[in-house]
PAVEXVO-420986 format. One record per residue (C-alpha): residue in three letters; x negated, y negated, z negated; residue number from 1. Coordinates in nm, 2 decimals, m for minus. Example, Ala and Ser with C-alpha at 12.3 -4.5 7.8 and 13.67 -1.06 7.14 Angstrom:
# PAVEXVO-420986
   aa       u       v       w    i
  ala   m1.23    0.45   m0.78    1
  ser   m1.37    0.11   m0.71    2
# end
This chain:
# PAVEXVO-420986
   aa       u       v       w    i
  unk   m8.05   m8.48   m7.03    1
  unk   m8.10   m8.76   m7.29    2
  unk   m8.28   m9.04   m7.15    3
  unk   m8.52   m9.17   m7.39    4
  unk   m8.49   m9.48   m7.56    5
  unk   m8.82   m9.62   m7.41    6
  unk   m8.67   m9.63   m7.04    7
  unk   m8.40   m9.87   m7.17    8
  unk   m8.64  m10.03   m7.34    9
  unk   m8.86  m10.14   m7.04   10
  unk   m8.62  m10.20   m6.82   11
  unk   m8.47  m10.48   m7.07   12
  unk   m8.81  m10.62   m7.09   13
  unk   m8.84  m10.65   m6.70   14
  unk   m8.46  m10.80   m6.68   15
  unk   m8.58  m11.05   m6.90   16
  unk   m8.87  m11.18   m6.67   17
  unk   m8.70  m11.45   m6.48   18
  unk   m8.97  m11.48   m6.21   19
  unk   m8.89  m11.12   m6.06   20
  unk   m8.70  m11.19   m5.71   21
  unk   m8.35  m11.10   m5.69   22
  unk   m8.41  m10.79   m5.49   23
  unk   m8.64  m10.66   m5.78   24
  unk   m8.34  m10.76   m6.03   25
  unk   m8.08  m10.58   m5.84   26
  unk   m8.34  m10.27   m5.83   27
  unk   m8.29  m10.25   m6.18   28
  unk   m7.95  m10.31   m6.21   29
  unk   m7.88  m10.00   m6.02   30
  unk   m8.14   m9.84   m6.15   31
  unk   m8.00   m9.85   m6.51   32
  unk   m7.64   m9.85   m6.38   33
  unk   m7.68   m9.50   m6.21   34
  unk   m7.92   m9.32   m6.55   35
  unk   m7.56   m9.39   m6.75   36
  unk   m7.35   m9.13   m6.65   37
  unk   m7.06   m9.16   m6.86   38
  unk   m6.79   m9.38   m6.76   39
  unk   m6.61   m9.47   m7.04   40
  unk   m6.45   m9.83   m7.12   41
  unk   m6.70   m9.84   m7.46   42
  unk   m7.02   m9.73   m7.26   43
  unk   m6.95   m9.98   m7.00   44
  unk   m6.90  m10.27   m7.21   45
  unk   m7.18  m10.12   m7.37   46
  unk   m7.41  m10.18   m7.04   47
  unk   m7.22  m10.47   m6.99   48
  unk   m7.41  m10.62   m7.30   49
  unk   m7.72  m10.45   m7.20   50
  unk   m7.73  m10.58   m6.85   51
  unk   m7.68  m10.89   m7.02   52
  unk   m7.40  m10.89   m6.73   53
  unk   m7.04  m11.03   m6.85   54
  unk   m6.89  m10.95   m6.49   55
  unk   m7.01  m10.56   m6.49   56
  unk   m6.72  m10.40   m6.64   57
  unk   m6.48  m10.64   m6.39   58
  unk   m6.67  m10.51   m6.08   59
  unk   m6.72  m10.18   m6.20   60
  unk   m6.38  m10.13   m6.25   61
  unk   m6.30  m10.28   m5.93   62
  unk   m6.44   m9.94   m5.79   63
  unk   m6.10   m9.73   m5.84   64
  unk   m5.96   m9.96   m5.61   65
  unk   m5.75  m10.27   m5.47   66
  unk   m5.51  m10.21   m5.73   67
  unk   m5.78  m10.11   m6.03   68
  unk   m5.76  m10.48   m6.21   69
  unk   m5.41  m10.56   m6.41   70
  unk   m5.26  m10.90   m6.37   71
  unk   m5.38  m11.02   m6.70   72
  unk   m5.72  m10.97   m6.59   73
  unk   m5.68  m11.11   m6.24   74
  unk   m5.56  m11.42   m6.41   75
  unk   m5.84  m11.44   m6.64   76
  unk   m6.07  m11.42   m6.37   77
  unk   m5.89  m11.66   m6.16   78
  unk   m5.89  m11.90   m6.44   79
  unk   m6.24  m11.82   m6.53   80
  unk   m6.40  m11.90   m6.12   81
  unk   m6.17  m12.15   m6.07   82
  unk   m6.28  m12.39   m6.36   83
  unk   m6.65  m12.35   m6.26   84
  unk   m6.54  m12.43   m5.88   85
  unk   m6.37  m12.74   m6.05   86
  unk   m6.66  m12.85   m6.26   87
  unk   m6.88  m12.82   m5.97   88
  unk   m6.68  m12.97   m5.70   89
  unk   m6.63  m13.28   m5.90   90
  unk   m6.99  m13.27   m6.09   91
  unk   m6.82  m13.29   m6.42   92
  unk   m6.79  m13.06   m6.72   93
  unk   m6.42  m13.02   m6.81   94
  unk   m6.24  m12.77   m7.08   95
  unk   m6.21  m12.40   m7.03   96
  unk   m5.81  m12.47   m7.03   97
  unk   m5.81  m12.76   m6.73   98
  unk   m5.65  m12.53   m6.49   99
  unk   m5.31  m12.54   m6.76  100
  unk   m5.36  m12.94   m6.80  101
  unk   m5.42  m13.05   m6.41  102
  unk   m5.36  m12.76   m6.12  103
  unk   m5.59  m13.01   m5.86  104
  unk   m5.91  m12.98   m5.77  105
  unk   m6.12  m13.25   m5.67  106
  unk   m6.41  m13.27   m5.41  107
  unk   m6.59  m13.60   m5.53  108
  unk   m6.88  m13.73   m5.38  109
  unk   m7.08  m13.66   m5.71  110
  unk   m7.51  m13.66   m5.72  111
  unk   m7.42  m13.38   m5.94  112
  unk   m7.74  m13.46   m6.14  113
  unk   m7.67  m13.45   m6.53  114
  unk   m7.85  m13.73   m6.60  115
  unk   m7.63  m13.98   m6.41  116
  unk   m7.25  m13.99   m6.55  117
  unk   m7.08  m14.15   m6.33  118
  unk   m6.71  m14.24   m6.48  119
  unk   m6.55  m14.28   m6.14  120
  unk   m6.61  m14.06   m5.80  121
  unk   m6.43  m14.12   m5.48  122
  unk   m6.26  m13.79   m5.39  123
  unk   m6.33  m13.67   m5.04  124
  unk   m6.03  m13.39   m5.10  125
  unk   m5.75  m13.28   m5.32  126
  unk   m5.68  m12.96   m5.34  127
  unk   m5.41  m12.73   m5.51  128
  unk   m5.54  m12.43   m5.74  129
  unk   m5.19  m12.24   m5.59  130
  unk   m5.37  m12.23   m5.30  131
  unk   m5.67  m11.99   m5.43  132
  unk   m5.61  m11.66   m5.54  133
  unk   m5.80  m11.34   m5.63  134
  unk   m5.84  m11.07   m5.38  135
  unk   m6.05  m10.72   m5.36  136
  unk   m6.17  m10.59   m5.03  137
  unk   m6.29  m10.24   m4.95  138
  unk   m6.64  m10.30   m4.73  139
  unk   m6.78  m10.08   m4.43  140
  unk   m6.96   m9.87   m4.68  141
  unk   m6.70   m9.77   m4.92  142
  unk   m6.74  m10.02   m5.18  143
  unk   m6.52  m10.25   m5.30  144
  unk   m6.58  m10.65   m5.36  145
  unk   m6.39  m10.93   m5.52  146
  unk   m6.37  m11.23   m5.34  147
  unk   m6.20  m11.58   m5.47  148
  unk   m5.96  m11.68   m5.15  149
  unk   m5.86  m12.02   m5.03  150
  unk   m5.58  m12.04   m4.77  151
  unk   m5.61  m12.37   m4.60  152
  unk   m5.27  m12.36   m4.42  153
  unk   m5.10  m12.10   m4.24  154
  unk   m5.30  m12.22   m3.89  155
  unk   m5.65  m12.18   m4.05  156
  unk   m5.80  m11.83   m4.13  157
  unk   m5.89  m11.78   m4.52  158
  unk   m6.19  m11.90   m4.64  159
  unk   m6.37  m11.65   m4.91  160
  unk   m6.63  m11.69   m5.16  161
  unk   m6.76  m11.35   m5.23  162
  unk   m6.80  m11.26   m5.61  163
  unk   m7.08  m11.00   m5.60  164
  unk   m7.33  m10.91   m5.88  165
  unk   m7.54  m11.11   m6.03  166
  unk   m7.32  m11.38   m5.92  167
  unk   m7.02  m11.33   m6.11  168
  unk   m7.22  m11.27   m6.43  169
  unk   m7.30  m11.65   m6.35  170
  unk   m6.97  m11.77   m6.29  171
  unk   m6.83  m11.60   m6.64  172
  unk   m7.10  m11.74   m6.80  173
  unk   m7.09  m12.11   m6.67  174
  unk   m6.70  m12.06   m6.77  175
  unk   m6.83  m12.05   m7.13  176
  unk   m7.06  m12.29   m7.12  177
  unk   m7.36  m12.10   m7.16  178
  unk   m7.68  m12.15   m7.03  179
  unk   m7.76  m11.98   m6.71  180
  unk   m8.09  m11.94   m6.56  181
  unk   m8.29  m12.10   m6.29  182
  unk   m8.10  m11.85   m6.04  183
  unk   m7.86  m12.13   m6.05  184
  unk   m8.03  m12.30   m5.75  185
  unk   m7.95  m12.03   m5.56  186
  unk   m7.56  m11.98   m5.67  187
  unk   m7.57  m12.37   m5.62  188
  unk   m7.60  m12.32   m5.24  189
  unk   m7.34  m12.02   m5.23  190
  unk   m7.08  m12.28   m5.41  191
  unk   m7.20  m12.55   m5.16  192
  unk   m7.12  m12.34   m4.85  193
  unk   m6.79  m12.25   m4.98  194
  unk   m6.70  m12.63   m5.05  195
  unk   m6.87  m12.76   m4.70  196
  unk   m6.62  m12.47   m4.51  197
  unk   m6.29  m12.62   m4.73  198
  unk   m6.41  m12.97   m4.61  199
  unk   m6.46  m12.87   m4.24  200
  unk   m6.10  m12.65   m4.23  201
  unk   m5.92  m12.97   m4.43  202
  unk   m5.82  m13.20   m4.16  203
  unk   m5.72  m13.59   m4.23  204
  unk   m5.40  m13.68   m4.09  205
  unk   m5.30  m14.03   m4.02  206
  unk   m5.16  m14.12   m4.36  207
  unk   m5.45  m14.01   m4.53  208
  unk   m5.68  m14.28   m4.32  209
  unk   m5.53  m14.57   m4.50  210
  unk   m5.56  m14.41   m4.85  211
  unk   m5.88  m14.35   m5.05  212
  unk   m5.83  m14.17   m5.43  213
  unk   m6.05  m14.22   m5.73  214
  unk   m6.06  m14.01   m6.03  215
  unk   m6.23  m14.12   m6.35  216
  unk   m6.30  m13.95   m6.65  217
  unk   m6.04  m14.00   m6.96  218
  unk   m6.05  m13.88   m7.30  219
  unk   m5.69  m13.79   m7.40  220
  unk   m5.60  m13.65   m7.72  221
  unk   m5.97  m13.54   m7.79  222
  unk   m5.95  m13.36   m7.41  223
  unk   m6.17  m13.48   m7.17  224
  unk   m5.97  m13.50   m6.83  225
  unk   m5.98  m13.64   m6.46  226
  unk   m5.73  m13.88   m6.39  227
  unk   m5.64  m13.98   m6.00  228
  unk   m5.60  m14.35   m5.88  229
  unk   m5.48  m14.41   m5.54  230
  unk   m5.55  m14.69   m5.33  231
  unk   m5.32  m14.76   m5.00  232
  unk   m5.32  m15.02   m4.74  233
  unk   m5.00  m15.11   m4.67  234
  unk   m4.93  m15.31   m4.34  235
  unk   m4.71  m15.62   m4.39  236
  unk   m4.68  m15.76   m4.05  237
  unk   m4.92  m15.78   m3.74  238
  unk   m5.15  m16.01   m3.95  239
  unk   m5.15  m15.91   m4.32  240
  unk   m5.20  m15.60   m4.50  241
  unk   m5.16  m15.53   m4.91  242
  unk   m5.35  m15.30   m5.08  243
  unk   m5.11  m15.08   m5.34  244
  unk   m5.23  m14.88   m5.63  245
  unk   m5.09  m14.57   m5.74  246
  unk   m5.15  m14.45   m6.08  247
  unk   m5.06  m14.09   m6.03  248
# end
């Protein structure tokens, strides 16, 4: 049967009301997603538009299976999560292409608050973007989910951060730099849990005691960029210590 163009209609308008909860929002995401029958890579870039919902198509097609998404795309979205994880661990907005000019990521104590630039953060860890990677699970109920993995060390068990709907329409869209809604609070606390569980499976050896690294924002070549600077106290003899500086 043809649905009439009046159902789509309302169910825009009701998408559009940001003060509906999330669990009324997801009605209506399935509601709409199971009235389109038709599969096809048009119609679902079509409800992909619709929806308003730039990660649909990814986690639809994520439903054929673990092997459904091709490496390109896999690399897109790797790219795409792992800049927003960047800007948000070190409270800064950096270039869609970072991950090509620095593979670190920083963990800064930032107020995160835009009204506060703050030129240089103390980082509390560095971290390696080889180290993340992009991984789809099969759940208990037959449906699979993408998750954005971070492998500590071989001793330490993965740590995940699951990229479900709506969330992953968030985290393509922050990659662009468009606005997002006040949702964002709540995504805010998913990123925050994911970055307190790295801090707590990060342990400091002893070298790392005597060190402390800065980053501060440079312009270079009309690219805004984080540059490190360490600091190292260096023991002399029983009585004197230096401190070195390591422009990295």
């Amino acid at each position: 049967d043809i649905i009439p163009n009046r159902f789509f209609e309302d169910i825009s308008e009701t998408l559009k009301n940001r003060a509906i909860s999330l669990s009324s929002r997801n009605y209506y995401y399935r509601l709409l997603f199971f009235s389109c029958s038709s599969n096809s890579a048009e119609n679902l870039k079509f409800r992909n538009s619709f929806l308003n919902a730039p990660g649909f198509y990814i986690w639809k097609s994520c439903q054929r299976g673990k092997e459904a998404l091709d490496t390109r795309t896999i690399q897109w979205l790797k790219t795409s999560v792992i800049h927003v994880v960047k800007e948000y661990f070190a409270g800064v907005k950096l270039p869609q292409n970072d991950n090509v000019i620095d593979n670190k990521i920083y963990i800064t104590i930032n107020r995160n608050r835009k009204e506060i630039l703050q030129s240089s953060q103390v980082v509390l860890r560095e971290l390696n973007i080889n180290c993340f990677d992009i991984q789809i699970e099969q759940n208990s109920k037959g449906i699979f989910d993408l998750f954005l993995y971070m492998n500590p060390n071989q001793n330490t068990a993965p740590i995940k951060l699951k990229l479900s709907l709506p969330f992953l329409d968030f985290i393509i869209t922050q990659h662009y730099g468009l606005k997002v809604n006040q949702d964002f609070i709540m995504y805010q606390k998913r990123l925050d849990i994911f970055k307190n569980q790295i801090l707590q499976s990060e342990k400091i050896n002893n070298d790392e005691k005597n060190e402390m690294l800065l980053v501060k924002l440079e312009k270079n070549n009309n690219t805004i960029q984080l540059s490190p600077i360490k600091f190292k106290l260096k023991k002399i003899d029983a009585q004197n210590t230096t401190l070195e500086v390591f422009n990295e």
